[in-house]
SEFIKOL-200303 format. One record per residue (C-alpha): residue in three letters; z, x, y. Coordinates in steps of 0.1 Angstrom, whole numbers, plus 5000, padded with zeros to 4 digits. Each point is the difference from the previous one (the first is absolute). Layout:
+------+------+------+------+
| gunu |   pz |   px |   py |
+------+------+------+------+
|  ALA |    Z |    X |    Y |
...
+------+------+------+------+
//
This chain:
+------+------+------+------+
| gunu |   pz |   px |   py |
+------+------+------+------+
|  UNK | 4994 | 4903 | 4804 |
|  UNK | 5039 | 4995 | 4986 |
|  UNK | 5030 | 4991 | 5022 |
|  UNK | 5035 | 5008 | 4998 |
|  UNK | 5028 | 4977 | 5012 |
|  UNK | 5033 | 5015 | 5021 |
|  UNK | 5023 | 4979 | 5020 |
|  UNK | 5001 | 5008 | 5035 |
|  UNK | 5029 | 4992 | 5024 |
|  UNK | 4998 | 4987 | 5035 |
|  UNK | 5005 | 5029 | 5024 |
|  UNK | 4992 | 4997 | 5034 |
|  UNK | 4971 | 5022 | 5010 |
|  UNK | 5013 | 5030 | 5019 |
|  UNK | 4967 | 5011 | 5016 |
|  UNK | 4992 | 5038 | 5018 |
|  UNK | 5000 | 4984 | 5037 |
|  UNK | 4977 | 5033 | 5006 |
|  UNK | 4965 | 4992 | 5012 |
|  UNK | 4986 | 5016 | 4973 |
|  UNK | 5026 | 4984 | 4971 |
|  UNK | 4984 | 4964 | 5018 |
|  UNK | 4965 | 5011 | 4996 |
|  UNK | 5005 | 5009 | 4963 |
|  UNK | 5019 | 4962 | 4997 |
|  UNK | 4967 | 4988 | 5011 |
|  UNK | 4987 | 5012 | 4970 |
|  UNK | 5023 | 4987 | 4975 |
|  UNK | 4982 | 4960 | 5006 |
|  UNK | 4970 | 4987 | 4990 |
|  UNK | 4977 | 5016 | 4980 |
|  UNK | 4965 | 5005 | 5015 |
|  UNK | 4971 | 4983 | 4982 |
|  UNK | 4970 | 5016 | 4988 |
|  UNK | 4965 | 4992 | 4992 |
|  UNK | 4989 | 5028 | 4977 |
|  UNK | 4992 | 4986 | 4968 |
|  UNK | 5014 | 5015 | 4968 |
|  UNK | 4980 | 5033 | 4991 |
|  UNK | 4985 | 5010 | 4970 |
|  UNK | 4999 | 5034 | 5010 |
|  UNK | 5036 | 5003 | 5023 |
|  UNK | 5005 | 5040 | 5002 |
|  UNK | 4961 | 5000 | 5020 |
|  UNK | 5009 | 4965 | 5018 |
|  UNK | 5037 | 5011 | 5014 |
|  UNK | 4986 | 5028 | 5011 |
|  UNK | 4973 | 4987 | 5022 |
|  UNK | 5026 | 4984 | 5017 |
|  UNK | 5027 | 5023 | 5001 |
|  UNK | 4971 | 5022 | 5018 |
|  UNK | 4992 | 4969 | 5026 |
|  UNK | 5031 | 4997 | 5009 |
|  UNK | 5012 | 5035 | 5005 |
|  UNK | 4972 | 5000 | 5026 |
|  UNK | 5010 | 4972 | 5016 |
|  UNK | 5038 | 5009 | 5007 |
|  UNK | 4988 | 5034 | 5008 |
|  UNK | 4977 | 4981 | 5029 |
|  UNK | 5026 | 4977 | 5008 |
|  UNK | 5029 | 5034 | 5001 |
|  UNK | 4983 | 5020 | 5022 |
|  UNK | 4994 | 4972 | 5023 |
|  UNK | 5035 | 4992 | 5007 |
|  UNK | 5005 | 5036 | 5004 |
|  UNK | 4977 | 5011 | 5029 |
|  UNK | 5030 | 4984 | 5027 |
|  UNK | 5011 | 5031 | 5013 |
|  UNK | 5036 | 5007 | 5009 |
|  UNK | 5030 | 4972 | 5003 |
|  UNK | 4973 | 4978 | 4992 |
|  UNK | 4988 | 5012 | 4967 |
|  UNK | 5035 | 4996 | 4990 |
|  UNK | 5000 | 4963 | 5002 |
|  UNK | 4972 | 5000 | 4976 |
|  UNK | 5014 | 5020 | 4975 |
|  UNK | 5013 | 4964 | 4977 |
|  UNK | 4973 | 4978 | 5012 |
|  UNK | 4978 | 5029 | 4981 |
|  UNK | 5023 | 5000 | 4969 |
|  UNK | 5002 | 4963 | 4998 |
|  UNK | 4962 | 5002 | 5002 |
|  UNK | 4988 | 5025 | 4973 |
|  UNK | 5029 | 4981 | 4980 |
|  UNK | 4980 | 4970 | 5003 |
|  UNK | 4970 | 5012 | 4986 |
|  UNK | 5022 | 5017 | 4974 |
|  UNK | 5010 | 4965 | 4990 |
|  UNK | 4968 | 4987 | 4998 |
|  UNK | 4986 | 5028 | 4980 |
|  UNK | 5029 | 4994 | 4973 |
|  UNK | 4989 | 4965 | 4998 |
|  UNK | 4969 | 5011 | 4994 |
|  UNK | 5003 | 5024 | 4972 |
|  UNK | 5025 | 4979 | 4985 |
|  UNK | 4967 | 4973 | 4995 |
|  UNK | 4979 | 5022 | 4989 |
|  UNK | 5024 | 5003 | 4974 |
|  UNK | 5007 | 4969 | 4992 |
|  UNK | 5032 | 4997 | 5013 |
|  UNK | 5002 | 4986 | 5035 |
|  UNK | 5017 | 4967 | 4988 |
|  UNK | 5030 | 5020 | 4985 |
|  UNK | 5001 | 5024 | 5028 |
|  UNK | 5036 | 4999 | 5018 |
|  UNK | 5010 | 5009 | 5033 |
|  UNK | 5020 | 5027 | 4985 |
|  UNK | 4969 | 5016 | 4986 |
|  UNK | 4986 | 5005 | 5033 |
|  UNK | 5026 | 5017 | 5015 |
|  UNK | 5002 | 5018 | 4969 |
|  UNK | 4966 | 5014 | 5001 |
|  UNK | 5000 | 5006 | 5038 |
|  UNK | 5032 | 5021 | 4999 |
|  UNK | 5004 | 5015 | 4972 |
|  UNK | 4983 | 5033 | 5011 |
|  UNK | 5016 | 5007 | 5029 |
|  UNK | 5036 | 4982 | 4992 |
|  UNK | 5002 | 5000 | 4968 |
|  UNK | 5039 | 5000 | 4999 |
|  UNK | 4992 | 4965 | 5023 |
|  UNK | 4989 | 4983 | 4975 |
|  UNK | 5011 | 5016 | 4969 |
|  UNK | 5019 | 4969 | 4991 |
|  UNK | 4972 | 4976 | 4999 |
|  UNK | 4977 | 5012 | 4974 |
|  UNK | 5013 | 5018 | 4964 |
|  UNK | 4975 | 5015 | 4979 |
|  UNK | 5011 | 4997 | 4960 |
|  UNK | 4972 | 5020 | 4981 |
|  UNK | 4965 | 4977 | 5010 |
|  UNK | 5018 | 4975 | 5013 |
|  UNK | 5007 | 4996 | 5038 |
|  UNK | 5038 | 4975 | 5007 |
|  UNK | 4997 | 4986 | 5035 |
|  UNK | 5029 | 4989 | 5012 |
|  UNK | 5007 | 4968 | 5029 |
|  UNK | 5010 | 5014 | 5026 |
|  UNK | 5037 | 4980 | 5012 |
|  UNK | 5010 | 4999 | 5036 |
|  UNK | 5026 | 5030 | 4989 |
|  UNK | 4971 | 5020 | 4987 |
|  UNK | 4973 | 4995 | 5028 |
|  UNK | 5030 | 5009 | 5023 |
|  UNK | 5000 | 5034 | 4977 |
|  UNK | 4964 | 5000 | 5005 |
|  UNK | 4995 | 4998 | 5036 |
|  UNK | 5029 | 5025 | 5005 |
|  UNK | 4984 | 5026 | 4980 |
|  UNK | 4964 | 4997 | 5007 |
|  UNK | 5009 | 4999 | 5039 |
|  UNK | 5021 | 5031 | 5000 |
|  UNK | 4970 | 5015 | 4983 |
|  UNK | 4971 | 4986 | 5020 |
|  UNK | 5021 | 5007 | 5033 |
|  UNK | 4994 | 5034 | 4997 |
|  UNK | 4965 | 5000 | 4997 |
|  UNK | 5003 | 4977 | 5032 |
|  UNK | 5014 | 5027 | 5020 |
|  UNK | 4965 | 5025 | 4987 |
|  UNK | 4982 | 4974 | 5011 |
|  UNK | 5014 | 4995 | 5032 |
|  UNK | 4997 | 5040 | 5006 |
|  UNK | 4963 | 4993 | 4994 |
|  UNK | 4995 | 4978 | 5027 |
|  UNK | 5003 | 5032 | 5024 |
|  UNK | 4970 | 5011 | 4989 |
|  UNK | 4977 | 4970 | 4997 |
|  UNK | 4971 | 5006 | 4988 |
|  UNK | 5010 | 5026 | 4973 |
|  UNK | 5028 | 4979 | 4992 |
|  UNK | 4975 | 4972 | 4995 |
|  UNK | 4980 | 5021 | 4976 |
|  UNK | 5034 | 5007 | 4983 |
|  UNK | 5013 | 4964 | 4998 |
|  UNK | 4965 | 4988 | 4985 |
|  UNK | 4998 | 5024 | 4977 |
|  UNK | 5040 | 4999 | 4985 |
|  UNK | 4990 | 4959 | 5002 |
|  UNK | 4968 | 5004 | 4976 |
|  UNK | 5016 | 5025 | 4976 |
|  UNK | 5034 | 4975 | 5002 |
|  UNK | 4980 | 4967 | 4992 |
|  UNK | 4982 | 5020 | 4969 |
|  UNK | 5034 | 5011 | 4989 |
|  UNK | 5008 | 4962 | 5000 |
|  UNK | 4966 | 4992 | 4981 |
|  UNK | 5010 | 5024 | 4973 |
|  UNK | 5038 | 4987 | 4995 |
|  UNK | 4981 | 4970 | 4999 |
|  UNK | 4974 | 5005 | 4977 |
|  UNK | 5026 | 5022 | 4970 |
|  UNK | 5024 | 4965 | 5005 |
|  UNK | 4973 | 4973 | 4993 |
|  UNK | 4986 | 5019 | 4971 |
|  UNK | 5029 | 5001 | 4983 |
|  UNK | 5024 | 4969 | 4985 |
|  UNK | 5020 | 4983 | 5023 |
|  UNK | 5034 | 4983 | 5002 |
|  UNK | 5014 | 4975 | 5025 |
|  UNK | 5036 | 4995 | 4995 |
|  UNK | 5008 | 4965 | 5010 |
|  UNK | 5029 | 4990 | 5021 |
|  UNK | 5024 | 4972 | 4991 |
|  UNK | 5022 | 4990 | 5032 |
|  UNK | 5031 | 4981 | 4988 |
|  UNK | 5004 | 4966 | 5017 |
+------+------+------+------+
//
């Protein structure tokens, strides 16, 4: 893996005080770990897990979704934050099976949960140029982007969710099911990044 070099200035992050733009800031830190070894065989590997997951966040969706009523609706981002979660993890995952969790970026993550259903979110952090994917580091100005554009998005799908919750336990069918065939969306944004070539463009801060 190359890097590229840009400077960067020192503007004050300007972060989506929306619930949902604080969640996704949550995101933007640490990278998970993983323990999956390097694969010689990553397609099969990813996939396994992609699978595992999607039926965990589907479990863990329509959990958080049986509250009926006013209730339900005060689970609606403890059940994003918690399928994300297990989105995160499952990036780590494919990411060492192939090969590449000790270049993986906090930027790819977000990238490879989001992309499907933001896609204008995130389009500034990763630039495909013919096989080769750019990733760009995110500065406080463009996380601020970020957050802004991914909430606006994801805040719609809030209020579908929250409709849900009047009917509980067909909503709770509903929200485990959208949750497995979200997290296997994730797995496969995943899975065509690492396969490819990837660049981290490096950030040099004056001062």
């Amino acid at each position: 893996m190359t890097t590229r070099a840009r400077k960067a200035t020192r503007t004050p992050p300007d972060t989506d005080p929306s619930p949902i733009g604080q969640a996704i800031l949550s995101l933007i830190g640490k990278v998970p770990s993983s323990r999956e070894p390097k694969s010689r065989q990553p397609a099969e590997d990813a996939r396994r897990k992609a699978n595992a997951a999607a039926a965990k966040a589907a479990l863990a969706a329509g959990a958080l979704a049986l509250p009926p009523g006013v209730v339900g609706w005060l689970t609606i981002l403890p059940e994003m934050m918690g399928v994300w979660k297990i989105q995160k993890q499952l990036v780590a995952d494919i990411a060492a099976i192939y090969g590449k969790q000790d270049s993986l970026t906090p930027e790819q993550v977000v990238y490879c949960l989001f992309q499907h259903t933001a896609a204008q979110g995130v389009r500034d952090l990763v630039v495909r140029v013919g096989e080769r994917t750019l990733v760009r580091k995110a500065s406080p100005l463009l996380i601020r982007n970020i957050t802004r554009r991914i909430g606006a998005k994801l805040a719609q799908k809030a209020a579908g969710k929250g409709a849900a919750r009047w009917v509980p336990v067909i909503g709770a069918v509903g929200m485990g099911a959208y949750a497995y065939v979200d997290t296997a969306q994730v797995a496969a944004t995943a899975i065509d990044l690492f396969e490819g070539v990837i660049e981290v463009e490096a950030v040099e801060v004056d001062g």
